[in-house]
C-alpha positions in Angstrom: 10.4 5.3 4.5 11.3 2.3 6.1 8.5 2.4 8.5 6.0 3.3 5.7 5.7 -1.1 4.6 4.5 -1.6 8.5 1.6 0.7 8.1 0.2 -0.4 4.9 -2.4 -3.0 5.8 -4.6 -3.3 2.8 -1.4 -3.4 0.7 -0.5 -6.2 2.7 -3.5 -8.2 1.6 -3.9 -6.6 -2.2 -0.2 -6.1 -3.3 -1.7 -2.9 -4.9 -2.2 -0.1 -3.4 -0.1 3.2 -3.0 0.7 4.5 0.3 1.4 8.3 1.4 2.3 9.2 5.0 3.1 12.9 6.8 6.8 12.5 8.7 7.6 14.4 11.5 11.0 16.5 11.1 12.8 13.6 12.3 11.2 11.4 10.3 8.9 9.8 12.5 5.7 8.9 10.5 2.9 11.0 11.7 0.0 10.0 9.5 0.0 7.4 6.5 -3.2 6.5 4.2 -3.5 4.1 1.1 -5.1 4.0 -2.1 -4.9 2.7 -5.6 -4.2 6.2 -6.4 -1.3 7.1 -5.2 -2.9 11.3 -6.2 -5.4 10.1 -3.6 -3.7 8.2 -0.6 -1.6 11.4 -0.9 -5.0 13.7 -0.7 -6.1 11.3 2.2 -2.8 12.3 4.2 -3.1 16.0 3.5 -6.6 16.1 4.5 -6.2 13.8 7.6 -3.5 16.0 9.1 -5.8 19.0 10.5 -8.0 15.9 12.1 -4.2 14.3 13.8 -3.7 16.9 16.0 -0.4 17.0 14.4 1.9 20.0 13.2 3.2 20.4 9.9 5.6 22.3 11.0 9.6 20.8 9.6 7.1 17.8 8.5 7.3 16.1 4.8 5.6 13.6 2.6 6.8 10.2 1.9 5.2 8.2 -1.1 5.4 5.0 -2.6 5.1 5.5 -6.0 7.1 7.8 -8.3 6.8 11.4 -8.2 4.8 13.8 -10.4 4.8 17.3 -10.6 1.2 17.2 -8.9 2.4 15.4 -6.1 4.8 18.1 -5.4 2.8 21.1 -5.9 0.5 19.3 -3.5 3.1 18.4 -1.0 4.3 22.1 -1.4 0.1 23.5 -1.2 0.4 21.1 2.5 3.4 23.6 4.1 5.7 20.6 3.4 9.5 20.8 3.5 10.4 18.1 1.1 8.6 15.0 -1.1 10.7 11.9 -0.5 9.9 9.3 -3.2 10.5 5.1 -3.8 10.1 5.8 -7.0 11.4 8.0 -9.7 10.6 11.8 -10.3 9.9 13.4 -13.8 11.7 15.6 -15.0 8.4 18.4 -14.4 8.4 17.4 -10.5 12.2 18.3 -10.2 11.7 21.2 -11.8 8.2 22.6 -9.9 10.0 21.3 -6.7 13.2 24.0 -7.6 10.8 26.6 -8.0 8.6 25.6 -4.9 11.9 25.6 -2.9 11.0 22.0 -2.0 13.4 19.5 -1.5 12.9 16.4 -3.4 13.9 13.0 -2.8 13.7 10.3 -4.7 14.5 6.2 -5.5 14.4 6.2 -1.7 15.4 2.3 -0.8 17.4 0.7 2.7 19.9 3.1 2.9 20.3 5.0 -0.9 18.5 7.6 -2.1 19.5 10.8 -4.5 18.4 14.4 -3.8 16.9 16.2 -6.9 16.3 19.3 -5.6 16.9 21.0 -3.0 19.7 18.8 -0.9 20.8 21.7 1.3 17.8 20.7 3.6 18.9 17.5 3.7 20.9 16.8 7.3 23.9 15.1 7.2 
């Protein structure tokens, strides 16, 4: 998450637009698209992956927004092992992220963040 600012260029000149990126297992940020929708700069990431050459193997999805129960039935629909948020989760997400078996991560910021489902996957 804390390379996810670096990568957002047109945020950088608008102050508003979402960002989504793909992470590598060890949390190296594979892919990362913007939008105002944060739905869509998520879409843009799933759909760019096949095109990066990339695996989605161990990968997740990073966001900068708060967390929907869309976002994590998409995240789950792209073979990823966990949604990690900057933002909050409803209550809906948590709940279709338990039964996705998704981990879910959220009010990422520096060095904080709380699990809300799923923390067994986190490492220590």
């Amino acid at each position: 998450m804390a390379d996810l600012p670096a990568q957002q260029r047109i945020n950088k000149l608008n102050g508003a637009t979402h960002a989504a990126g793909w992470a590598a297992a060890d949390g190296t940020l594979v892919t990362v698209r913007e939008d105002v929708g944060r739905h869509n700069a998520l879409d843009k990431v799933l759909g760019a992956l096949p095109a990066s050459g990339e695996g989605r193997a161990g990968g997740f999805v990073v966001v900068t927004s708060r967390c929907s129960y869309e976002m994590v039935q998409k995240a789950a629909a792209g073979d990823a092992l966990a949604i990690a948020a900057v933002s909050a989760p409803t209550s809906l997400a948590i709940e279709t992220a338990e039964q996705a078996g998704l981990a879910l991560i959220a009010f990422v910021r520096g060095d904080r963040m709380t699990a809300y489902a799923h923390a067994e996957r986190m490492a220590p």
